[in-house]
Each structure stands twice: as structure tokens, then as C-alpha cells.
C-alpha positions in Angstrom: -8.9 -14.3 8.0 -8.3 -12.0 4.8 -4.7 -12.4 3.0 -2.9 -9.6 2.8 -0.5 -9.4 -0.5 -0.5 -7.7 -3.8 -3.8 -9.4 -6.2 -1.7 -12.1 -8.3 -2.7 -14.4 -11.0 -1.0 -18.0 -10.4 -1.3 -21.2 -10.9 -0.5 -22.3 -6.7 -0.8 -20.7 -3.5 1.9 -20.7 -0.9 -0.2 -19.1 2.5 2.3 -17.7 4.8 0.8 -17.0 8.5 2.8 -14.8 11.0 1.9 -15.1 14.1 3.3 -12.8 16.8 1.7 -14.7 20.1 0.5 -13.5 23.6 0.9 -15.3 26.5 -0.9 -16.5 29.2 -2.6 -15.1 32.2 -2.6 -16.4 35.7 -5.6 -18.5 34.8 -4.6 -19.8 31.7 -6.1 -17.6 29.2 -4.6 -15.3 26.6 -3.8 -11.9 27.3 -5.8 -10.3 24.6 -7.5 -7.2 24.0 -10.0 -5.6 21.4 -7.1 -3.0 21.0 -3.6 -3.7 22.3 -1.5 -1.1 23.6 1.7 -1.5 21.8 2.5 -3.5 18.5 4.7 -5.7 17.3 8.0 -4.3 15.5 9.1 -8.2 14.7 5.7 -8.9 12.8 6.4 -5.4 10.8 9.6 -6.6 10.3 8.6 -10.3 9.0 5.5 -8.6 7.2 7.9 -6.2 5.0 10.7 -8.8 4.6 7.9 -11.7 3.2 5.7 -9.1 1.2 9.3 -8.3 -0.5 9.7 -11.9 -1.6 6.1 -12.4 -2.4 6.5 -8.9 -4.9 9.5 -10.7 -6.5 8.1 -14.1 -7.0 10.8 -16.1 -5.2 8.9 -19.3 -5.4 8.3 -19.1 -9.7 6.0 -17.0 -11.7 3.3 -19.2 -11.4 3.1 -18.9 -7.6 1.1 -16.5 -5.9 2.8 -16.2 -2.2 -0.2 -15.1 -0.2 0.1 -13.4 3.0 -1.9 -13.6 6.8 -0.6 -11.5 9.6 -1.7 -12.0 13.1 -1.1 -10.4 16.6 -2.7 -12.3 19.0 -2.4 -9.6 21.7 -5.6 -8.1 19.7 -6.8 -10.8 17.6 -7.9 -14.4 18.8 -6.7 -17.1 16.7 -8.6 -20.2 15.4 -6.1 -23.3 14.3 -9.4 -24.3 12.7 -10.0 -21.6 10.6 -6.6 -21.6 9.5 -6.2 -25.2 8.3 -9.4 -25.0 6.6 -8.0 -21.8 4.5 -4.9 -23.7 3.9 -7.0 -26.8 2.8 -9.3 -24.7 0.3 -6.4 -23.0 -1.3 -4.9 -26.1 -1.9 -3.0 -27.5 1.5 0.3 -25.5 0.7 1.5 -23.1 3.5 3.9 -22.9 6.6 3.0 -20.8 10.4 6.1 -18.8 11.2 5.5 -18.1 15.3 7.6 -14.8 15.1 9.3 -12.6 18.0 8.6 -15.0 20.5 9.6 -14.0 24.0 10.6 -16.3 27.1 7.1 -15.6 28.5 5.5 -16.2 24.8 7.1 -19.6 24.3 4.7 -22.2 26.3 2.2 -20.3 23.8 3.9 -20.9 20.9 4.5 -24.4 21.3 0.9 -25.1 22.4 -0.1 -23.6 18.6 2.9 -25.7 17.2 1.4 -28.5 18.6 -2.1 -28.2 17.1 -0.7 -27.6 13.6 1.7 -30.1 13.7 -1.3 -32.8 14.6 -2.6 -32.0 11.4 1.2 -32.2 9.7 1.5 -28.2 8.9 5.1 -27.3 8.7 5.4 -25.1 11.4 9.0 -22.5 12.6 9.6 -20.5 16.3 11.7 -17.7 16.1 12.1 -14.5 18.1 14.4 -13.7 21.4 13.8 -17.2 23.3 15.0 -19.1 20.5 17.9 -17.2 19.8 18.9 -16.2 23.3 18.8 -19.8 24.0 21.5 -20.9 21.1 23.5 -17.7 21.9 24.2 -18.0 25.5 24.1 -22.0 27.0 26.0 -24.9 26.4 23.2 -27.1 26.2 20.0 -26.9 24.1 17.2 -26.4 26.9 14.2 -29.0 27.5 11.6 -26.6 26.0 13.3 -26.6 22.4 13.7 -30.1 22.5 10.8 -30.4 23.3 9.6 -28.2 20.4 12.3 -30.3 18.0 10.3 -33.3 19.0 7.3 -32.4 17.6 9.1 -31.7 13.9 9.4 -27.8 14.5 11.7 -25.8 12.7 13.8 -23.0 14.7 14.6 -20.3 13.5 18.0 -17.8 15.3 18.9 -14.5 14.3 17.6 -12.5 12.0 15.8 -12.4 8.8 17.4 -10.1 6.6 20.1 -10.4 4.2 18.4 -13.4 1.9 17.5 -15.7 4.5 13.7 -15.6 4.4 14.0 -15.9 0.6 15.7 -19.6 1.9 13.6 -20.3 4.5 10.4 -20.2 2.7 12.1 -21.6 -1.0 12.4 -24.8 2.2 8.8 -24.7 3.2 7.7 -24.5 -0.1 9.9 -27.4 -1.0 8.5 -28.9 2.4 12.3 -29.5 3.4 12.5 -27.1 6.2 15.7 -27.5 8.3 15.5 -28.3 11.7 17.6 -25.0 13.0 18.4 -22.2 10.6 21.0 -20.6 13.2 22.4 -17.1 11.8 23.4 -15.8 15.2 27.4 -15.5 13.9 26.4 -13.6 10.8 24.6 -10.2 12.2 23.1 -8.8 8.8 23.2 -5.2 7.5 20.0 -3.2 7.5 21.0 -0.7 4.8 18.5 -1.2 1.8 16.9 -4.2 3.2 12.9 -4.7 3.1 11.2 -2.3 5.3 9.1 -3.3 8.7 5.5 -2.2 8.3 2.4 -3.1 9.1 -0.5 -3.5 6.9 -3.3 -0.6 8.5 -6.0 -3.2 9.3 -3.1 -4.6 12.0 -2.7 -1.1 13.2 -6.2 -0.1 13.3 -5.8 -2.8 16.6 -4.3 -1.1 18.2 -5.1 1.8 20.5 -4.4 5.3 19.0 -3.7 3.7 15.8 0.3 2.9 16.8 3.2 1.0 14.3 6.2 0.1 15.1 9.8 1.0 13.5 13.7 0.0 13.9 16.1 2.3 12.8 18.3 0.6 14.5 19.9 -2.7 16.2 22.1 -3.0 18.7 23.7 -1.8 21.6 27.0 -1.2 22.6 26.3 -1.7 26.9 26.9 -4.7 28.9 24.4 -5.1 31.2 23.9 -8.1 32.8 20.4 -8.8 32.5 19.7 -8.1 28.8 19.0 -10.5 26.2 19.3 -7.6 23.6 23.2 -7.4 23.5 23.5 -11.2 23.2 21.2 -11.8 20.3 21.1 -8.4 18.3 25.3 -7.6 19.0 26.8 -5.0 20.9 27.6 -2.8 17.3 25.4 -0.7 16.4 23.7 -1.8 12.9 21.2 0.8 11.5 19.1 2.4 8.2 19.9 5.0 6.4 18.2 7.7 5.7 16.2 7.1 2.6 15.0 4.2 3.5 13.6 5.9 6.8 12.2 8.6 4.3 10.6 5.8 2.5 9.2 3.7 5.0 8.0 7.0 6.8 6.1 7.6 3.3 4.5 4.1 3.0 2.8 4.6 6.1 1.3 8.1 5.7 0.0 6.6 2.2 -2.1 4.4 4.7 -3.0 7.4 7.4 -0.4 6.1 10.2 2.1 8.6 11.8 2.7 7.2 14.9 5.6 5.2 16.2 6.8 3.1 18.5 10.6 3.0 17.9 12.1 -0.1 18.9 16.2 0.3 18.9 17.0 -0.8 22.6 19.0 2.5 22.1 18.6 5.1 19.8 21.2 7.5 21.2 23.8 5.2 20.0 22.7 4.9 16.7 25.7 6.0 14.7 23.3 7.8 12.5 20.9 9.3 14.3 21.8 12.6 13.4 21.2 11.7 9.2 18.0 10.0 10.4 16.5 13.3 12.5 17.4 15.6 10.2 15.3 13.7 7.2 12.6 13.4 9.3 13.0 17.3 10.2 12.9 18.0 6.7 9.8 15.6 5.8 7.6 17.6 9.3 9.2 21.4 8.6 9.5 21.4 4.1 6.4 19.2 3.7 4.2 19.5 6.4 4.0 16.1 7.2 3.7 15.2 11.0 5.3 12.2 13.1 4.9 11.2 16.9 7.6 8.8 18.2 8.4 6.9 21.2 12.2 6.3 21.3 14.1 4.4 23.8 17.2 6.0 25.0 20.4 5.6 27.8 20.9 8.2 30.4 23.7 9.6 29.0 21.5 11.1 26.1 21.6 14.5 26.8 25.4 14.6 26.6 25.4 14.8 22.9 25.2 17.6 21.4 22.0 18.2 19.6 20.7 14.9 20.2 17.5 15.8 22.5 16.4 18.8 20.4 16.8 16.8 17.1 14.3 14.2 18.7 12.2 17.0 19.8 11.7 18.6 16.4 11.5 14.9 14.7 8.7 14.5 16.3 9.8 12.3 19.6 7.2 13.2 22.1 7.6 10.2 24.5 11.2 8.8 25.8 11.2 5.8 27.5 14.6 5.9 29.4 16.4 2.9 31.4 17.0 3.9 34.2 16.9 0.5 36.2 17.9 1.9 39.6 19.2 4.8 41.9 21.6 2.8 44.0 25.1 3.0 42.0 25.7 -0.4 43.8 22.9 -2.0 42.0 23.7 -0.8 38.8 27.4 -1.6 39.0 26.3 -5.1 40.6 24.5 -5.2 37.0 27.4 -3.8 34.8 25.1 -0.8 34.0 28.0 1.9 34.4 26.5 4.0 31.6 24.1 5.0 34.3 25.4 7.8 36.5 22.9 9.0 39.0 24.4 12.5 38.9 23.7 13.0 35.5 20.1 11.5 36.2 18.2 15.4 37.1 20.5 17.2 34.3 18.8 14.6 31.7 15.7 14.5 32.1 15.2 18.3 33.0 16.8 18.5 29.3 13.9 16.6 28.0 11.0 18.3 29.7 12.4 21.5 28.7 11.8 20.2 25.2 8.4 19.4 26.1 9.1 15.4 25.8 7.5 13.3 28.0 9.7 10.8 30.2 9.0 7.7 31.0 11.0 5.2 32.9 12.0 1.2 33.8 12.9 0.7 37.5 14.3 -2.4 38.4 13.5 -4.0 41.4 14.9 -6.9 44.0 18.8 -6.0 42.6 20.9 -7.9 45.8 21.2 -4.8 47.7 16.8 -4.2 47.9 14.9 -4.5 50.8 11.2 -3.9 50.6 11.7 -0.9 53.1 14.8 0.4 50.8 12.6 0.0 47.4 10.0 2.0 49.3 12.7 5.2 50.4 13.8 5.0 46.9 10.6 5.5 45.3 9.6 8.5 47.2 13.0 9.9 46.8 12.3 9.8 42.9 8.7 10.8 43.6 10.3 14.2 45.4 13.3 14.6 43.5 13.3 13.4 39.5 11.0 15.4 37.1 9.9 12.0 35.5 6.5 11.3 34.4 5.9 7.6 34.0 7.5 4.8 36.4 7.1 1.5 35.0 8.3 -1.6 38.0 9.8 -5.1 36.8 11.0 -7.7 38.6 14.8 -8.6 38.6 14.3 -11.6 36.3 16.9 -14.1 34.8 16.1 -14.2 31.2 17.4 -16.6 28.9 20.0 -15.3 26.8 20.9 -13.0 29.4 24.2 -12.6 31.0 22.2 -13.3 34.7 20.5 -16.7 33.4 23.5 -18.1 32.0 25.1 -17.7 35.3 22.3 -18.6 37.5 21.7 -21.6 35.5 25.8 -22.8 35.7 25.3 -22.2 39.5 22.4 -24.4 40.0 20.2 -21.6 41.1 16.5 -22.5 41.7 14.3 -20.5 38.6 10.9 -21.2 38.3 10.5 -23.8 35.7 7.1 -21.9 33.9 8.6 -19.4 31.0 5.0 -18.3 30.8 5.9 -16.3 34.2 9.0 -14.5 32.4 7.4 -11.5 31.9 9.1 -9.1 34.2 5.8 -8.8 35.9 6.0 -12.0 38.3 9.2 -13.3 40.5 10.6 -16.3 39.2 13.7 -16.9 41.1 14.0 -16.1 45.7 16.2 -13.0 46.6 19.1 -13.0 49.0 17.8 -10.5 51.5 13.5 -10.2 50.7 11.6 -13.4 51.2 9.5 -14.4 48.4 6.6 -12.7 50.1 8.5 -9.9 50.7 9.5 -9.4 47.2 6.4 -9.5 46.0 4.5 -7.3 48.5 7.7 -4.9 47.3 6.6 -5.0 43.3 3.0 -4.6 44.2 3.5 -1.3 47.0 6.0 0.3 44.6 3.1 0.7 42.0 0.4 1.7 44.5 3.3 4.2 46.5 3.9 5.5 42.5 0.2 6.1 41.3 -1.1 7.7 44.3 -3.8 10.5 44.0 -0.9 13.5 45.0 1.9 11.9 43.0 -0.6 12.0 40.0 -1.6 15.5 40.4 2.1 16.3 41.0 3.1 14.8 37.6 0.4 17.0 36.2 1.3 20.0 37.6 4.8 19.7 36.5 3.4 18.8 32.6 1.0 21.9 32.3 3.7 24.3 32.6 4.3 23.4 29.0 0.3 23.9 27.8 -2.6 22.1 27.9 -1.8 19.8 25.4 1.1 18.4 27.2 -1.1 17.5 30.2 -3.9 16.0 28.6 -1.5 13.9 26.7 -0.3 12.9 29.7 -3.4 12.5 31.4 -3.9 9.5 29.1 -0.7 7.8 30.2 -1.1 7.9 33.7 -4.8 6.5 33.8 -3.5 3.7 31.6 -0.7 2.6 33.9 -2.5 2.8 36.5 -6.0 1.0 34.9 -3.8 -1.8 33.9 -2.1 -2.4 37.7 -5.3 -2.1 39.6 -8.0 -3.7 37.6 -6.6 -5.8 35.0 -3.7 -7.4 37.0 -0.9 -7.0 34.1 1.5 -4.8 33.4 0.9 -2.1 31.5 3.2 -2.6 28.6 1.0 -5.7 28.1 -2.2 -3.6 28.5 -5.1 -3.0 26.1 -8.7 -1.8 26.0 -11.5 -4.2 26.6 -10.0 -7.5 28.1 -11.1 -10.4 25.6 -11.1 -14.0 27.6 -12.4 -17.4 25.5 -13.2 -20.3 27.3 -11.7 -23.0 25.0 -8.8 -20.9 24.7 -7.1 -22.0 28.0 -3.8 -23.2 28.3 -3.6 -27.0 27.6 -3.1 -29.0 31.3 -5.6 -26.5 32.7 -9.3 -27.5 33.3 -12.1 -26.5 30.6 -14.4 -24.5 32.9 -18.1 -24.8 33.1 -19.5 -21.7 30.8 -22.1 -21.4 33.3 -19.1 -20.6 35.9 -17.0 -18.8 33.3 -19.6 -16.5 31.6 -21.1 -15.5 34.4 -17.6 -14.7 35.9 -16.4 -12.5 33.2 -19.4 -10.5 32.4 -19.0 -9.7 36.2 -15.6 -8.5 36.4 -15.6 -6.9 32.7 -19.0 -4.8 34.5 -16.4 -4.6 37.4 -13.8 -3.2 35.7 -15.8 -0.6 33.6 -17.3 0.7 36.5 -13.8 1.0 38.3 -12.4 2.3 34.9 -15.3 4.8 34.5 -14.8 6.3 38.5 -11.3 6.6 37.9 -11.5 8.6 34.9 -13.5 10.8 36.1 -11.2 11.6 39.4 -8.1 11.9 36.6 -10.6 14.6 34.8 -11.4 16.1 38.0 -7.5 16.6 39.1 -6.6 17.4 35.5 -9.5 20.4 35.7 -8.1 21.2 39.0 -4.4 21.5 37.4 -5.7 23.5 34.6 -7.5 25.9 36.8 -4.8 26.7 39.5 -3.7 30.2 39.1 0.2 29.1 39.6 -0.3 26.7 36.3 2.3 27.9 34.0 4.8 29.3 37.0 4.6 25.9 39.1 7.8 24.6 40.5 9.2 21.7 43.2 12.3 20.4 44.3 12.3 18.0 40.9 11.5 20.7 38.7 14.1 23.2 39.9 17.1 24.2 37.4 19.7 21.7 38.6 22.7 23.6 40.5 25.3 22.8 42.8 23.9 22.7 45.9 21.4 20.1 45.0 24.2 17.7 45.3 24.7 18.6 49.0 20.4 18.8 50.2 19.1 15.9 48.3 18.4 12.5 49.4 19.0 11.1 46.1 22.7 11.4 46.8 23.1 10.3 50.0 20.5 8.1 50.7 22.5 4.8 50.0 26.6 4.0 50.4 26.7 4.2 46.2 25.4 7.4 45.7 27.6 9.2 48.1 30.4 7.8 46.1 28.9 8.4 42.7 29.2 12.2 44.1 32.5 11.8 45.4 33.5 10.7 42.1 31.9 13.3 40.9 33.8 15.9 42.7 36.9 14.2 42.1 36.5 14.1 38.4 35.6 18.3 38.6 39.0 18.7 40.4 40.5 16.7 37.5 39.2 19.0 34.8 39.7 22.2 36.8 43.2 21.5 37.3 43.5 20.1 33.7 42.4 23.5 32.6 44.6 26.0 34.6 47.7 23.5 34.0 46.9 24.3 29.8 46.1 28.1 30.5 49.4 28.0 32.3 
């Protein structure tokens, strides 16, 4: 494991190791990869905040604050190896397990537990931590548990000084048991900078960082952890330190983001922020790709989709949740109108943007035939280019779990299965089987061979570019469903398994069982992988080569007009949207009369 800080002459070493862990699979082993798919904004965060402190020598002059980052998602981590470096650099060090998720939590202890055998200090923070103090009365048995074994905890967030404590603690070897900043929301104007060091970059695929311009979100939906542990007010950077970071990285040869605000369209500043970044592509030549996250609502702003566009956002992921208003009301998502859902994202693909989408599924009103009709209404209907599925899952420090939990609702006890990708709690209407047949159909009715070549066709209107780009998306998400068994946002290249690695509880198998067993399905899987690329190539070649290519048009693709609201399904499929267009109409009756009343 190779340090990564600024060469220093001192008399003592203080290691810091952050950790961002995975979790596990169905069998117990890590879900790692020889390049993961998306990287970790919370260890960019930790990184920039702790290589701040190390620059200004928090701990004395005469010690050298030496620095390990680790994502396990890409990297497999030896206890061993670290003890031994803390040991021959002179025992002094703490293991910060940072951005720990629900689903990452069982993971993190297990790790806790090792080094706190050997009496390394050891600290959890991250969403499960700090969702847990923010919403429940009652400290849960999994952070007692963790409190047991002389853990520190660690809610909220990391800015405004409080690392600078935390580790003058560690040092001291006085770490509190909780630091809890979960009242105090810090600013993020001239604070440290998230980024990455490009040896963790260069693990992942296409060379990807991560960003936040942002935290925050103003919404109130019910199942989101986000508004209950980063606020509902928008908190963001300014512009020069976006310039700055933005500088840093293409020092190192990285120019492509993964932008984490929950949602960047209600960033106060967004405007400031796009236009610096214009400035830095169109004055200087430099170039960007970013993946933003944004609400449907977007495209009401004025300016806001081509800002993005010319910044440099090339990918939106959008959360869209649902296309039954009663689901999304059920949820408090009222941001969400599905009338405004075509207008949106025909805004974006006009810009040449590529949209992808969450879709919820087992809200109360679901059935597995309803979740079916609704996916090939979106299919026929929405110009969108990725669908990504999740489970309706009570997370803790959600709005959902808080309630569940007061109401003595069963939820499956294992937080490694909080991962929006398995069902955790039984739905009023679907049986358990029933739900999950439902997750696992709404992928395979998605991905089919037509849908595919559909989505293509619609892309390669905008050039060749656009569709291969998109090529690569689509054979991801649909890799990672059908021969890895996770979802894609967890996905990778090259599944990396390690027999001694498995989850603690969980028998050691026999390597000459689980050798043999992996070598087969990784050959497995590269053959699947290898036949499926080439059908993609062949139906990409096949797009390309149609002589309607750049004049191609469907129902989804149409310029939205008024009579779409009376012909399509997506309005009059379910009891909520035929009221979401009366309301609508209504509201245009409003504004018309509004208008002649004034002209009058």
C-alpha cells in the first residue's frame, strides 16, 4: 500500500487509512472489481479535507501526517498488510471507514472488528451512521453493537474544522465515542476540495472522479436519506473553487465527472458554476464530461439544460421514480409531474445529452402486471435512454423507515441487503415472490434486443458519436443484470472474488470447490460478455447503416403537442395520470383567463 501525501521530513508518522468499503454479495464475498464503475465522492471528499490538514501540519511540525486511500469496490484490502505498515512506521495511525451506506455497514464493522482485536483506533461514518442519529429515537442494535467494540462514530460532515479535531483526538488516542455534527450543516464556500489522487482514478473504468458542487435538496420525498442528513437548503461552492478543483485534476490528466449533488438544478448557483466552466472548455480549450443528477422540473429554468450542455454534461441521470401520480404523491414526490415528463427530456436529447433514469418499483399501488404496462408504456412513449429498476426499500434515515420501524413493520434484519437491489420488507398487494419476479421481468422487458436497437436509433440522429457512446451504456447495464447478478451502479470490469475474504458467520469453502467454481463462471461470463458485444456491434452497424438514420422518428421522439395528451397511454393508463392531465387542463384555463382578464 503506497501513502499518498506531500514528501515530509518529521520526527513521527501519523498513517491515516480511508477506507470507502463494498459490500457483500449473496455468497458472502465482496463486490469488487479490477475497475469499478463509479467512484467514491465521500473518499474525494475525505482525501481533500485530510491532505489539507496534513499540508498545514495540524499535529506539530515535527509530524509527518501520511496518507492511504482505499476503495474497496476496486481494490482488496489486507488488515494484515495494514497493521504491519502501521507497526513499521511506528504503531501511530487511526482507519476512518468513510461513506458507509446501510448495505456497506455489516462490512464495515467486520473490518472494525479485526483492527480493533489488534487495538487500532478505528471511526464509521457516512449515510448509516448519520441517518441513524438523525431520524430514530433509539440508537439501533448495529451501532451498539459497533460502540461495543470501542468504535468511534462519526455524523455529519467533515468540513468546517472538524477533521482538524477528529484526528488532533486520534493522534492524542482520545477519540470520542460519537462526534455528532448533524445540527450544525457546514458551509462549503472555500473549504478543502474533494479529489482523488489519479492512481484511485486509474480504478476505475474510463478513468472517472467524482465532484460536489453541491449539498442538499430542498424535496421531501419520503424515501430519501439525502434530505434528512445533508438538509433540505441548498449548500454549495462557488465558483473559483470549482475553477480550481477543475484545474487540479486536469494537472493529473482526469476530466471526467461524476457529479454527486442529489440535485443540481436546485443549486442556487448553478448558473456562476456553468458559466466558469463554459469559460474554462470555450477561452482555454480545456474539455470536461459530466454526469449530473437532476429533478424533472429541470427544463423549466431558463437556460439551465443548455448551460449543462455547453459545460460539458453529457449524461443526466434524472429521478423519475414512477409514472403513476398516485405513487409519487403516496411518496411526497409532487415535484414530479408526469405531464412535464416528454417536454423534459425531449429538451435534453435535443441538446444531445443522454438520459438516464431511476424507476421505483413495488410503491402500494404496483402489481407485477401494472409494473409490466408501465414499462412498455415508457418503452413506447418517453425518449429516455437508460432505465435503472430498485426496489421500494425503507432505508434508515429515511422518512419510510422511521415510520415502518414505529409501526412494527417486519424489515429484513440483514443491512447488507439494503441495496435497492433486493426486497427487504413484503408488499401490500405482490407476494414476496411476486415482487421479486416483478424487479427481475422489468430489467429483461427493458433490455430487450428491439428496445436496444430502438434506443439506438433514436441516439444516432444526433451522429455517430452519440450512439456509440451509448452503445457502451446499454451493454453495461445489461452485462451487469444478466451475468454478474448486481446492479449496475455497483458494476465493474472483471469480477474479483477471494476465498478468505468471506463474510464472517459464512463457511470457508474448499479452494478445490471455490477455484474451480470461479474460473468457470469468470470463462462463463467472458464468453456471454464476448457474444453479447458482438450482437450490440452488430445492431449498432445495423443503426448506422439504415438509410432513415439521421431522419428516424417514433411516438417518443415526436415534438410534444397537444394531442399527445389525448392518444397516449401514459396519461390515461392509471386513475393518477388522468388527473395529473385534468389538472393540467385546469391550470391552462387558469392562465388563459388570467391573461384576457389583464389584457382586458
Amino acid at each position: 500500500m503506497t501513502p499518498e501525501t506531500i514528501s515530509q521530513t518529521a520526527a513521527r508518522i501519523f498513517n491515516v487509512v480511508l477506507i470507502k468499503p463494498t459490500h457483500y454479495d449473496d455468497q458472502g464475498y465482496p463486490i469488487q472489481w479490477f475497475r469499478s464503475a463509479i467512484p467514491s465522492n465521500t473518499l474525494a471528499c475525505m482525501y481533500g479535507l485530510a491532505q489539507d490538514a496534513a499540508q498545514r501540519r495540524i499535529l506539530g511540525d515535527d509530524v509527518e501526517i501520511r496518507l492511504h486511500t482505499i476503495d474497496e469496490t476496486n481494490t482488496r484490502i489486507r488488515p494484515q498488510e495494514i497493521m504491519t505498515m502501521l507497526r513499521e512506521t511506528g504503531g501511530e495511525g487511526v482507519i476512518c471507514l468513510v461513506g458507509v451506506q446501510s448495505n456497506q455497514y455489516p462490512r464495515a464493522v467486520d473490518l472494525a472488528r479485526v483492527f480493533r482485536a489488534k487495538n487500532i483506533q478505528v471511526a464509521i461514518g457516512g449515510f448509516h451512521v448519520s441517518g441513524c442519529f438523525s431520524m430514530l429515537p433509539e440508537i439501533p442494535p448495529e451501532i451498539r453493537e459497533a460502540q461495543e467494540l470501542g468504535v468511534s462514530l462519526f455524523a455529519g460532515e467533515s468540513e468546517a474544522g472538524r477533521l482538524d479535531g477528529f484526528l488532533r483526538d486520534a493522534f492524542a488516542r482520545q477519540l470520542k465515542p460519537l462526534y455528532n455534527y448533524l445540527d450544525d450543516l457546514p458551509s462549503l464556500e472555500g473549504e478543502p476540495l474533494p479529489i482523488l489522487p489519479r492512481a484511485r482514478v486509474r480504478r476505475t473504468m474510463g478513468k472517472l472522479s467524482s465532484l460536489d458542487f453541491g449539498r442538499g435538496c430542498p424535496y421531501q420525498c419520503s424515501f430519501c436519506t439525502i434530505i434528512n442528513v445533508q438538509g433540505r437548503k441548498s449548500r454549495y461552492r462557488n465558483a473559483d473553487d470549482l475553477e480550481r478543483i477543475l484545474r487540479e485534476n486536469q494537472a493529473q490528466g482526469v476530466n471526467r465527472f461524476f457529479i454527486t449533488d442529489d440535485n443540481f438544478a436546485r443549486n442556487s448557483q448553478w448558473e456562476q458554476l456553468f458559466d466558469r466552466i463554459i469559460k474554462l472548455r470555450e477561452e482555454e480549450g480545456m474539455t470536461f464530461g459530466f454526469t449530473i443528477q437532476v429533478d424533472t422540473l429541470c427544463h423549466k429554468i431558463p437556460n439551465f439544460i443548455e448551460k449543462a450542455t455547453r459545460a460539458g454534461a453529457n449524461r443526466v441521470f434524472i429521478g423519475l421514480e414512477n409514472i403513476n401520480p398516485d405513487n409519487l404523491i403516496g411518496a411526497n414526490k409532487r415535484q414530479n409531474k408526469i405531464t412535464e415528463y416528454r417536454a423534459m427530456l425531449q429538451k435534453w436529447r435535443e441538446h444531445g445529452a443522454h438520459t438516464a433514469a431511476g424507476y421505483i418499483l413495488g410503491f402500494p399501488a404496483d402489481t407485477k402486471e401494472s409494473i409490466l404496462r408501465d414499462i412498455e408504456i415508457i418503452k413506447r412513449e418517453l425518449p429516455l435512454d437508460i432505465l435503472e429498476f430498485f426496489f421500494l426499500t425503507p432505508l434508515p434515515g429515511s422518512e419510510d423507515h422511521k415510520r415502518a420501524l414505529a409501526q412494527g413493520v417486519w424489515m429484513d434484519p440483514d443491512l447488507n441487503k439494503y441495496d435497492l437491489n433486493h426486497r427487504v420488507t413484503h408488499h401490500s398487494k405482490m407476494s414476496d415472490k411476486e415482487w421479486e419476479e416483478a424487479y427481475h421481468a422489468a430489467w429483461a422487458a427493458y433490455y430487450t434486443d428491439d428496445h436496444v436497437k430502438t434506443v439506438m436509433r433514436r441516439s444516432a440522429v444526433h451522429g455517430l458519436r452519440s450512439i456509440k457512446s451509448l452503445t457502451s451504456k446499454l451493454l453495461m447495464f445489461h452485462l451487469m443484470i444478466k451475468y454478474e447478478g448486481v446492479h449496475p451502479l455497483e458494476g465493474g470490469a472483471l469480477r474479483m472474488k477471494f476465498r478468505r475474504d468471506r463474510r464472517p458467520g459464512m463457511k470457508l469453502e474448499n479452494p478445490l470447490i471455490f477455484y474451480p467454481r470461479y474460473g468457470f463462471k469468470t470463462l462463463r461470463n467472458a464468453i456471454g460478455y464476448w457474444l453479447t458485444i458482438r450482437k450490440f456491434r452488430k445492431i449498432q452497424q445495423e443503426v448506422v447503416e439504415a438509410p432513415d438514420r439521421e431522419t428516424y422518428t417514433d411516438i417518443a421522439v415526436a415534438k410534444p403537442n397537444a394531442q399527445e395528451f389525448e392518444d397516449m397511454e401514459l396519461y390515461h393508463a392509471t386513475s393518477g395520470g388522468e388527473k395529473a392531465l385534468a389538472r393540467k387542463k385546469r391550470d391552462e384555463t387558469i392562465r388563459k383567463d388570467a391573461h384576457l382578464h389583464a389584457a382586458e
